[in-house]
KOLGULO-600581 format. One record per residue (C-alpha): residue in three letters; chain; residue number from 0; x, y, z. Coordinates in steps of 0.05 Angstrom, whole numbers, plus 32768, in hexadecimal, padded with zeros to 4 digits. Each point is the difference from the previous one (the first is absolute). Example, Ala and Ser with C-alpha at 12.3 -4.5 7.8 and 13.67 -1.06 7.14 Angstrom:
<atoms>
 rokol guza tigu    x    y    z
   ALA    A    0 80F6 7FA6 809C
   SER    A    1 801B 8045 7FF3
</atoms>
This chain:
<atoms>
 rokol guza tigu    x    y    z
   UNK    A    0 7F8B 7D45 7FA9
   UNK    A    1 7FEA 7FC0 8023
   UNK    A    2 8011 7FC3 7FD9
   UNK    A    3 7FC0 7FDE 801A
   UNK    A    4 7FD6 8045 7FE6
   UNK    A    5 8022 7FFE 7FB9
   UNK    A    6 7FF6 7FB8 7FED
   UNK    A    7 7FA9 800D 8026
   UNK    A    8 8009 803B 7FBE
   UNK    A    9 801F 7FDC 7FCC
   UNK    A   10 7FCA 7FBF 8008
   UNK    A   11 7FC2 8030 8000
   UNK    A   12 8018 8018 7FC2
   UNK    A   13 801A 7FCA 7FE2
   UNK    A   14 7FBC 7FE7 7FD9
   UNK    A   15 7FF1 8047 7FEB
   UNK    A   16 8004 802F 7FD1
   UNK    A   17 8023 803F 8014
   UNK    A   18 7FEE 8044 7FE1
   UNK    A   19 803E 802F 8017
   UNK    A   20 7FDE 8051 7FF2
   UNK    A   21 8034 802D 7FFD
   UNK    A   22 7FD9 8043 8021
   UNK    A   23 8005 804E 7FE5
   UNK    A   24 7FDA 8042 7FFF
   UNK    A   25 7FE9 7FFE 7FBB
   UNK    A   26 7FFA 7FB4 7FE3
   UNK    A   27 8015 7FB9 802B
   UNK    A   28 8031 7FD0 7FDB
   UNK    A   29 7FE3 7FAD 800C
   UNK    A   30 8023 7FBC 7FF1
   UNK    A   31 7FE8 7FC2 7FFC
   UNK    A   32 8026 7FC3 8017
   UNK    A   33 7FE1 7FBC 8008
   UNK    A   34 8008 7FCF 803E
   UNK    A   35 804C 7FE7 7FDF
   UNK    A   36 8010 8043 8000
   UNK    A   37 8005 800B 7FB4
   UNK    A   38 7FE7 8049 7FE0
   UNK    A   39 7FBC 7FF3 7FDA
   UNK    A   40 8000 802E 7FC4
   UNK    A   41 801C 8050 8010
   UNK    A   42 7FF8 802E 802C
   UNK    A   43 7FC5 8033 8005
   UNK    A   44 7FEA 803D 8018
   UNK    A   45 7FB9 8015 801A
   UNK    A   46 7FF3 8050 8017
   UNK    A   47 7FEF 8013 8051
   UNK    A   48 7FC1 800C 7FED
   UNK    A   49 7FB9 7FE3 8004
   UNK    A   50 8002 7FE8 7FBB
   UNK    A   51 804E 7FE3 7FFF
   UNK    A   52 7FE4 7FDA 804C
   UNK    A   53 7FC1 7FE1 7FE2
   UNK    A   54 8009 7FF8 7FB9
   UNK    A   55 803E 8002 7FE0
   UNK    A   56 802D 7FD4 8036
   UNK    A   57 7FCA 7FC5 7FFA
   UNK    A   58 7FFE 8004 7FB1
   UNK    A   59 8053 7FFE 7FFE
   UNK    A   60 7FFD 7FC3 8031
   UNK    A   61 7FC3 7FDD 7FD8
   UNK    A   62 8027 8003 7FC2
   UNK    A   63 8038 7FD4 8023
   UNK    A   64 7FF9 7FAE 8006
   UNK    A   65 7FE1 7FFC 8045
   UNK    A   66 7FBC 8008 8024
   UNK    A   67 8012 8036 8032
   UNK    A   68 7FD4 7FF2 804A
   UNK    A   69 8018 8012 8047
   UNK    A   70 800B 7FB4 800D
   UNK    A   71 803E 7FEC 7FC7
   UNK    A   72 8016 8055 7FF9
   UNK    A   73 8026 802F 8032
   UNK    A   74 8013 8049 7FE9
   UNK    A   75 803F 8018 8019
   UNK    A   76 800B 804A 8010
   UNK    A   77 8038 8029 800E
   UNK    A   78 7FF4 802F 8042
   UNK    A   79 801F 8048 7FD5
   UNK    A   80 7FE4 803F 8026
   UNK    A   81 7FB5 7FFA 7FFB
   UNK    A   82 7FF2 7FE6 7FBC
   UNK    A   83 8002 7FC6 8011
   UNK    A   84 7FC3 8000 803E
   UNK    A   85 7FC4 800B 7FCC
   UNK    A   86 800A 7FC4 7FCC
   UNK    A   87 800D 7FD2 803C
   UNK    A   88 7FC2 8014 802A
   UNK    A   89 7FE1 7FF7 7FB8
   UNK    A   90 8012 7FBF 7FFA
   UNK    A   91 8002 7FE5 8042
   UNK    A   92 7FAD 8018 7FFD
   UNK    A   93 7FF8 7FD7 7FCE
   UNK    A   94 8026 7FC2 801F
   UNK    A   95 803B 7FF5 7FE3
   UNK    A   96 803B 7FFB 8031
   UNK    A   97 8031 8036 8001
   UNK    A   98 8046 7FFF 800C
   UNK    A   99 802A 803A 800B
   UNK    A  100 804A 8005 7FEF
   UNK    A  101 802A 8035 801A
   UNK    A  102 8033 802A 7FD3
   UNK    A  103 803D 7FE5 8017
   UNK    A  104 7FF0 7FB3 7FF2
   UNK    A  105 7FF1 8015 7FBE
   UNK    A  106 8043 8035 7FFA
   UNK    A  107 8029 7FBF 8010
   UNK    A  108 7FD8 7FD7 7FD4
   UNK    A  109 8010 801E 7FC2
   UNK    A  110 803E 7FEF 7FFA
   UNK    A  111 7FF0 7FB6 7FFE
   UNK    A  112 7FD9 8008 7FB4
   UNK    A  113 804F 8019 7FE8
   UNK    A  114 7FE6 803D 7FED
   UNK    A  115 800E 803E 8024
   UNK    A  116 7FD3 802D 7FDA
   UNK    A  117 7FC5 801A 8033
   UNK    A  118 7FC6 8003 7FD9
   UNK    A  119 7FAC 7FF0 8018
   UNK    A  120 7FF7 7FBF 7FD6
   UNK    A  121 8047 7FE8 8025
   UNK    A  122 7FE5 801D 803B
   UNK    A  123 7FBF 7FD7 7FFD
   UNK    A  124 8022 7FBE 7FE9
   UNK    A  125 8032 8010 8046
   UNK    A  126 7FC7 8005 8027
   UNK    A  127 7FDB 7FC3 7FE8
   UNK    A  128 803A 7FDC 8007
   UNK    A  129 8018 800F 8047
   UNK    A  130 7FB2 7FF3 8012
   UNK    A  131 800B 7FBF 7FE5
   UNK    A  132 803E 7FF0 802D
   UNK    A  133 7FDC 800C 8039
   UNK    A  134 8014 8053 800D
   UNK    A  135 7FBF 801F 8016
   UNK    A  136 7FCF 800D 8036
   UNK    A  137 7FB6 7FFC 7FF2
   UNK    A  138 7FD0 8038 7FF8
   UNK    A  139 7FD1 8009 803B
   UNK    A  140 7FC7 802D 8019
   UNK    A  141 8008 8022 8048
   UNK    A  142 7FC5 801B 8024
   UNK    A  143 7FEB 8043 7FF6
   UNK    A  144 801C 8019 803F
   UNK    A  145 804D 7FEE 7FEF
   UNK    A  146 7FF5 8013 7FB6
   UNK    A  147 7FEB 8041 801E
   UNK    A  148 8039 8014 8032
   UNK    A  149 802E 7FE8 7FCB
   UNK    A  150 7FE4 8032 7FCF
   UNK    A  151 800C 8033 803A
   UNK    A  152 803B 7FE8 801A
   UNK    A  153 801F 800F 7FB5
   UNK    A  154 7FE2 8047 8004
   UNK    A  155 8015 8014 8046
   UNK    A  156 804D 7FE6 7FDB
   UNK    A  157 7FF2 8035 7FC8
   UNK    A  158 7FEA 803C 8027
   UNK    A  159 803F 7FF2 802D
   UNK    A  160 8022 8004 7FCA
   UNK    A  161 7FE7 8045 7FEF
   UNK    A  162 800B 8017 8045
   UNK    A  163 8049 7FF3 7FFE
   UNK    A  164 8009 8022 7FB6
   UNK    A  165 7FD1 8045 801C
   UNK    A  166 8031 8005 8036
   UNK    A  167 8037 7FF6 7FDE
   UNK    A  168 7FF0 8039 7FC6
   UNK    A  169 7FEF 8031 8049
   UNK    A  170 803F 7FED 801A
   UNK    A  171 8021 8014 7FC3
   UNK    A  172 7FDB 8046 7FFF
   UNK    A  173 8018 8006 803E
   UNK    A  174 8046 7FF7 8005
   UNK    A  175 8004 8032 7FBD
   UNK    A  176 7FDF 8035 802A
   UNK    A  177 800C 7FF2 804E
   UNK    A  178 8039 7FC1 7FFA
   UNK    A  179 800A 800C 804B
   UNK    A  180 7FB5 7FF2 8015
   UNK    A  181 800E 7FA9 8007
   UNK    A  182 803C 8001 8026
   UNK    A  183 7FC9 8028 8033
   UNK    A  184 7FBE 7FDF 7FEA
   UNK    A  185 7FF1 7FBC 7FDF
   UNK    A  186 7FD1 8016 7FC3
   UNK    A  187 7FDD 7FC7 7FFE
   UNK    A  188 7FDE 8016 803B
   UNK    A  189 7FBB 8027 800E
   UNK    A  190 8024 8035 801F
   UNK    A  191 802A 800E 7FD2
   UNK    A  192 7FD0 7FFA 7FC7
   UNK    A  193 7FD2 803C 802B
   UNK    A  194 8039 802C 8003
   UNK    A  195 8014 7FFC 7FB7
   UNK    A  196 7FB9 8007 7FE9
   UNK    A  197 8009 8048 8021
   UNK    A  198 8046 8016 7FFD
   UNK    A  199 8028 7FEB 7FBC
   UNK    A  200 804F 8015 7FFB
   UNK    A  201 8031 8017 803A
   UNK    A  202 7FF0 8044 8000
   UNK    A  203 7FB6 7FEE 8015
   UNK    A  204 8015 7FD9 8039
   UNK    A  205 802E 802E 8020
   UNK    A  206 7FC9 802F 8009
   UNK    A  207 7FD1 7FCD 801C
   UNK    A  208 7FDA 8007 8040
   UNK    A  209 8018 7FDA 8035
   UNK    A  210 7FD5 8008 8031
   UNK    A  211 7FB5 7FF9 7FD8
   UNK    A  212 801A 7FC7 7FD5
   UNK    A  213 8019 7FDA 803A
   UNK    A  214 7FBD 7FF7 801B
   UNK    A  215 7FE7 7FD8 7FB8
   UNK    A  216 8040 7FD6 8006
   UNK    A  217 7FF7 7FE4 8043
   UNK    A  218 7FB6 7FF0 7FEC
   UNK    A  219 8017 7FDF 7FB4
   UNK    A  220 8039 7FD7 8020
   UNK    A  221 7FDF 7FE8 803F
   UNK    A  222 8031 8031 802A
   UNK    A  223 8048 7FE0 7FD9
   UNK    A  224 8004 8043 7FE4
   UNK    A  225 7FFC 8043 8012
   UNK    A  226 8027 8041 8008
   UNK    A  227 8041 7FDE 800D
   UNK    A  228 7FFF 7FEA 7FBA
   UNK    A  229 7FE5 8041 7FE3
   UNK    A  230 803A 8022 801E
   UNK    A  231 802B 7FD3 7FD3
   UNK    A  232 7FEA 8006 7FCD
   UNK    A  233 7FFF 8052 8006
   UNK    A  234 8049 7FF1 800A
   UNK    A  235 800E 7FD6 7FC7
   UNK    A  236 7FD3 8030 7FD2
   UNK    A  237 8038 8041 8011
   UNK    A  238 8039 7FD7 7FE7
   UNK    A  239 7FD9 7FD7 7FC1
   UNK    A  240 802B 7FF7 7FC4
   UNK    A  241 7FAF 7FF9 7FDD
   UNK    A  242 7FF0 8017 7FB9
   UNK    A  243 7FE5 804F 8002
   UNK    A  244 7FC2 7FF9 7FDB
   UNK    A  245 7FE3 8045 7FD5
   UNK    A  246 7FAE 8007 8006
   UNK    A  247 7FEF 7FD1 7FC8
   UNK    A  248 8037 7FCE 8014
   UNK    A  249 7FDD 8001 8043
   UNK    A  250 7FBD 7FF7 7FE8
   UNK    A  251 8017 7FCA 7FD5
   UNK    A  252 8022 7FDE 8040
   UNK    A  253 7FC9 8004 8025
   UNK    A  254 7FD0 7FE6 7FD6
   UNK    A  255 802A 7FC0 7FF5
   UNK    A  256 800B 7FFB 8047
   UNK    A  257 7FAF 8004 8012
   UNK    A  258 7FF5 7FC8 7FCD
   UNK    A  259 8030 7FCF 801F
   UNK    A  260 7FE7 8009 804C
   UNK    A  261 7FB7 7FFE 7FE7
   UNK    A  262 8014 7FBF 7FD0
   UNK    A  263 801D 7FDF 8041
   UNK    A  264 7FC6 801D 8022
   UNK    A  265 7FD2 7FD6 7FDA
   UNK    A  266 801E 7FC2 7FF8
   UNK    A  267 800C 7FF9 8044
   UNK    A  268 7FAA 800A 8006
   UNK    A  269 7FFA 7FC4 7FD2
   UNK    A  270 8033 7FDD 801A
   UNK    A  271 7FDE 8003 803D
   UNK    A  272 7FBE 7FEE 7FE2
   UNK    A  273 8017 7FCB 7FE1
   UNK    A  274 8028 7FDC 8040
   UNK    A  275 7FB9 8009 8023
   UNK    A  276 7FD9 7FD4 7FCC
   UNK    A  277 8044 7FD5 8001
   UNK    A  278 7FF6 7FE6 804C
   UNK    A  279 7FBD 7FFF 7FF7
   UNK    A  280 8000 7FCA 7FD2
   UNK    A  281 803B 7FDF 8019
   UNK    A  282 7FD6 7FFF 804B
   UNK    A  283 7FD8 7FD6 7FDE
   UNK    A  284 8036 7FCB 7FF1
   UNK    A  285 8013 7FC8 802C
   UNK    A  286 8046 8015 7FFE
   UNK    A  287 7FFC 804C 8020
   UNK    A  288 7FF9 7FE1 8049
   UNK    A  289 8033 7FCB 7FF9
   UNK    A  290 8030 8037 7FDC
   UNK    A  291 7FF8 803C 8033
   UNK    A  292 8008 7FCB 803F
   UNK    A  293 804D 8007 7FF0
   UNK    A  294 801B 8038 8027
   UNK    A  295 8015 8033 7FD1
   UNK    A  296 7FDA 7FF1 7FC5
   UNK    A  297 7FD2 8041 8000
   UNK    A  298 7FBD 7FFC 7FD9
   UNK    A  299 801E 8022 7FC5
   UNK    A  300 802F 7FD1 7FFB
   UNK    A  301 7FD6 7FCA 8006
   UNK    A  302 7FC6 8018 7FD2
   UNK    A  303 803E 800B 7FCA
   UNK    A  304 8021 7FBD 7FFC
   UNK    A  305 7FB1 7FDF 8003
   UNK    A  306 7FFB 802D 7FBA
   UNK    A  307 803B 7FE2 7FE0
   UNK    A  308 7FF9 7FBA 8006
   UNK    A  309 7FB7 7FEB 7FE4
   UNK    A  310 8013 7FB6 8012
   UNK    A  311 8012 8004 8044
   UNK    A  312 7FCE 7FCA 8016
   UNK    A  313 801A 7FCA 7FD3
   UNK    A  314 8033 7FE9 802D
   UNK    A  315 8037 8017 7FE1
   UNK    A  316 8046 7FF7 801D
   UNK    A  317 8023 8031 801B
   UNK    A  318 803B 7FF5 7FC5
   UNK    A  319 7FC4 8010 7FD4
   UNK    A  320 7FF3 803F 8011
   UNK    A  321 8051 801A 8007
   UNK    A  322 8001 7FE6 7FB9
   UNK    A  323 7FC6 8031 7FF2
   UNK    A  324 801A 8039 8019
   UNK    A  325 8046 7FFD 7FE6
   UNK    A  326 801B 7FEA 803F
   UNK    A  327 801C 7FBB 7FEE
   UNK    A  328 8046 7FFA 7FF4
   UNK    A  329 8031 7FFB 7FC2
   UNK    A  330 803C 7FDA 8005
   UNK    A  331 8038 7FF2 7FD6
   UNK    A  332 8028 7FBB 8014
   UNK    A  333 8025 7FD0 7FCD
   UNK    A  334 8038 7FD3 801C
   UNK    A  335 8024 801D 803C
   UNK    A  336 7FF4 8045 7FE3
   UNK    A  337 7FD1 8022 8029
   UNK    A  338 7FE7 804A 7FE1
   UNK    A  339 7FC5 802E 8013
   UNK    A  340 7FC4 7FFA 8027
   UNK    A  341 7FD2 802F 8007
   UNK    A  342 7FAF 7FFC 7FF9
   UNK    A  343 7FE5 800B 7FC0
   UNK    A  344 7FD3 8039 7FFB
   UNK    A  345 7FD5 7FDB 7FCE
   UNK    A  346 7FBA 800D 8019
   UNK    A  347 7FD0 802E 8024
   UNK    A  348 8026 8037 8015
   UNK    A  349 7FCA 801A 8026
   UNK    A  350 7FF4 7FC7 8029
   UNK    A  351 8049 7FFF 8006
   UNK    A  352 7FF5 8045 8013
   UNK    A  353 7FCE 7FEF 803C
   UNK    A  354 8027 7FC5 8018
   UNK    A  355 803A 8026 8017
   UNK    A  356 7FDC 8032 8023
   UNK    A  357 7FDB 7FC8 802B
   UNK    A  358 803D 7FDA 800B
   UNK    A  359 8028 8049 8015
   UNK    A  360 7FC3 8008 8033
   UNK    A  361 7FFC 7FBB 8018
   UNK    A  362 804D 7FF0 800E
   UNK    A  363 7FF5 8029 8040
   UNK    A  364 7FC8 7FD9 801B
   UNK    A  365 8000 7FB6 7FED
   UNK    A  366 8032 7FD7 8016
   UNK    A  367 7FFC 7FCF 7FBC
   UNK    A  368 801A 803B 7FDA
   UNK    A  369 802A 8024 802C
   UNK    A  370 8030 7FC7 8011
   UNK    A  371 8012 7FFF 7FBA
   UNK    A  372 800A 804D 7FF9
   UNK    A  373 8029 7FFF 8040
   UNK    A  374 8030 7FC5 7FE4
   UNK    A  375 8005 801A 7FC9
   UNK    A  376 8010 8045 8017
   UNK    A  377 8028 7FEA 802E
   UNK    A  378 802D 7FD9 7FCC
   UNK    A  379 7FFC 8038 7FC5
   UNK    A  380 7FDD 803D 800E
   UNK    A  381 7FE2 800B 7FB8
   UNK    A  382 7FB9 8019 801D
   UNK    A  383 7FD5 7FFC 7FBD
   UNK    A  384 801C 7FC3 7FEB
   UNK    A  385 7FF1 7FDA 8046
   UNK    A  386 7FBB 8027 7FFB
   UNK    A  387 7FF8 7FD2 7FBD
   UNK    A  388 801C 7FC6 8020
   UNK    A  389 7FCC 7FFB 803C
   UNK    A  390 7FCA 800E 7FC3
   UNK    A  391 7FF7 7FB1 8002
   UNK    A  392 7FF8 7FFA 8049
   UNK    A  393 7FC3 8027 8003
   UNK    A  394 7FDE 7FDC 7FC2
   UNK    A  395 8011 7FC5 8019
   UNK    A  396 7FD3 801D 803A
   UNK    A  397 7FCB 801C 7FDE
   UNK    A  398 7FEE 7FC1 7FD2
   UNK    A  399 8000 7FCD 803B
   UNK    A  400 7FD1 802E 8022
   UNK    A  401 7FDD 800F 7FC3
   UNK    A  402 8003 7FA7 7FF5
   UNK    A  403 7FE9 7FF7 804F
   UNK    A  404 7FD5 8036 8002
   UNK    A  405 8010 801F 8040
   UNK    A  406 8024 803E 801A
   UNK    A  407 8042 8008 8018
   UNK    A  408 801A 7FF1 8041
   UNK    A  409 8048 8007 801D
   UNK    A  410 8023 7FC8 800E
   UNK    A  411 8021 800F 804D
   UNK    A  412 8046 7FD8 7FEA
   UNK    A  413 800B 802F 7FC6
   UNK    A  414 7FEB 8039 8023
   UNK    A  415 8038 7FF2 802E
   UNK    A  416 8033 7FEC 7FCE
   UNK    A  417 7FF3 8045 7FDF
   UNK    A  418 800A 8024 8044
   UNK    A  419 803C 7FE0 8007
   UNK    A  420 801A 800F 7FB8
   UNK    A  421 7FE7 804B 800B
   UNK    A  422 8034 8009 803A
   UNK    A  423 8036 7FE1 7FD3
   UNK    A  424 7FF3 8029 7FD0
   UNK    A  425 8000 8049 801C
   UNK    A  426 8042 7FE4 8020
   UNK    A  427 8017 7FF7 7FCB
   UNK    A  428 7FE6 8045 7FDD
   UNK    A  429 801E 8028 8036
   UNK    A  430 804C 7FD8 7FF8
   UNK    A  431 7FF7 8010 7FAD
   UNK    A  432 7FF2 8049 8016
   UNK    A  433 803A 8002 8026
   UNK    A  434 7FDC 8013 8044
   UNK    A  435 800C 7FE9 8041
   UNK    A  436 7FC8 7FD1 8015
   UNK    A  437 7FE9 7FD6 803B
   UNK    A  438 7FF0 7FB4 7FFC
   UNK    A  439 7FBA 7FF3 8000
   UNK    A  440 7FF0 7FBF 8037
</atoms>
């Protein structure tokens, strides 16, 4: 954390008294500690509920020695799944400065009371105290706009989610029943979800019509299948190794197997509808231009990472943000002794997630980026690590354009630097794949 951040923390709080709330489902655990950091009187608790919010947590910190007001008290929250998003919008409407704590500051907090137990009044007194040394971010309101794609980007996550398990629990249906059917057709595929829809186990598809279902193929996958692949699989169905199935069996089969395709059928419909409403808020940002100027950032792409960072105007650095997804790294030095070093993983995996896929796209088209990739392949050919690696590059790009406000442009020198790396490198591909190769000029 920035030394010059930390100490801006610590003075704002230093006057005040910090209530540390300890969020949950049922009831919230609160401390009190007063501006020399000293516990006034025990820990409380107060229900999530309209009562516990309006009542009962003002009445527990009225019976204490102080005169609670949003000028000499600060409530401290700790950010734990979503409990913790109601009592600080609560308070924060009311005027009281929130600040929110994250899990981890208070996991390594705890051991500083001597006291390993993991309890809620410890964790409250942990999270009022690492508010008080300065470990927090403030609570703030984002237009409706980002609160919305946010809400949506989270969704779109989930029903991918579901996507992935549906075809999973198809693909295991069919490789009981037809296990030869992937090595000829992807299931995760429309084509292959039409044919199993209409022909179940082995014995079905080596009686299948070539000829009339060849026609619905070419139409379904855009003319990348047809009777070629039919044919194969009438091949692969006379010498299956697939379960027999009796009549009920089969009906049983083939019920589960219409769920899953109609499941993924579904899902991909909302999925769909909710990308649409996705780009159609994030159009309305002032980051979708600057974001889709880069060459290979698609508007999916773009309208995804918009959802997952709310405070993308606030001129964040770009360390900021690799911290935020997880992408900032661990290392482990003492002495000469160097040990791992690795990035941490601690954060939004699903703008992690995003981030990768725009920096895969991206290393082929902007020099910034790909003159990293290219060294680095070129030194150690570890292709998702280096993927990671040039992750930086392109934030770095994105929040000065985001900072200037302007799109991007290629710089002619790197341009030509890259060309000149590209050459060395497919030299230098062909020599590790042992073929003959002529110099590039």
């Amino acid at each position: 954390m920035n030394l010059h951040n930390l100490e801006t923390k610590r003075h704002y709080v230093s006057d005040k008294f910090i209530v540390g709330i300890d969020p949950a489902k049922q009831k919230h655990q609160a401390i009190v500690l007063n501006p020399k950091g000293i516990p006034l009187g025990n820990s409380f608790s107060f229900k999530n509920a309209y009562n516990g919010f309006h009542f009962k947590l003002w009445q527990k910190l009225n019976v204490l020695t102080f005169e609670v007001s949003p000028e000499n008290t600060a409530f401290a929250v700790e950010i734990s799944i979503n409990y913790w998003q109601k009592i600080c919008h609560y308070l924060s409407e009311k005027g009281y400065t929130v600040l929110m704590v994250r899990p981890i500051t208070t996991k390594h907090e705890r051991p500083r009371l001597n006291n390993f137990s993991r309890t809620d009044p410890k964790d409250a007194l942990c999270i009022a105290s690492s508010a008080r040394q300065g470990y927090f971010n403030f609570y703030q309101k984002y237009d409706d706009e980002i609160l919305g794609i946010h809400r949506l980007g989270i969704t779109y996550d989930k029903l991918k989610k579901q996507i992935v398990i549906a075809k999973q629990r198809l693909r295991s249906e069919v490789e009981m029943l037809f296990p030869e059917f992937p090595a000829v057709l992807r299931i995760d595929t429309d084509t292959a979800r039409y044919l199993l829809s209409k022909y179940l186990t082995a014995k079905d598809f080596s009686v299948i019509n070539v000829l009339y279902e060849a026609i619905e193929l070419v139409a379904i996958s855009r003319n990348h299948h047809g009777a070629a692949t039919l044919k194969a699989l009438k091949e692969a169905a006379a010498k299956s190794i697939g379960l027999p199935l009796d009549k009920v069996s089969y009906m049983a089969h083939r019920i589960s197997v219409n769920m899953w395709i109609e499941q993924i059928r579904m899902l991909k419909i909302q999925q769909y509808n909710i990308l649409r409403e996705m780009s159609a808020l994030a159009q309305k940002t002032p980051y979708f231009k600057l974001l889709t100027s880069i060459k290979g950032i698609s508007e999916i792409t773009a309208t995804r990472f918009i959802a997952e960072i709310p405070q993308l105007g606030n001129h964040l650095h770009f360390k900021q943000v690799e911290a935020f997804a997880g992408l900032n790294l661990r290392l482990s030095e003492s002495g000469q002794q160097t040990g791992y070093r690795r990035i941490s993983h601690w954060g939004n995996s699903r703008l992690r997630a995003v981030l990768y896929k725009m920096t895969e796209e991206t290393k082929n088209h902007i020099p910034e980026i790909r003159i990293r990739f290219l060294k680095r392949q070129m030194k150690h050919a570890a292709y998702t690590k280096n993927i990671t690696a040039c992750t930086s590059n392109l934030l770095k790009i994105i929040i000065a354009m985001i900072r200037d406000n302007r799109c991007y442009e290629f710089d002619p020198e790197k341009v030509k630097e890259m060309e000149a790396l590209d050459n060395q490198y497919q030299v230098l591909k062909q020599k590790r794949q042992g073929k003959s190769f002529i110099k590039v000029a």
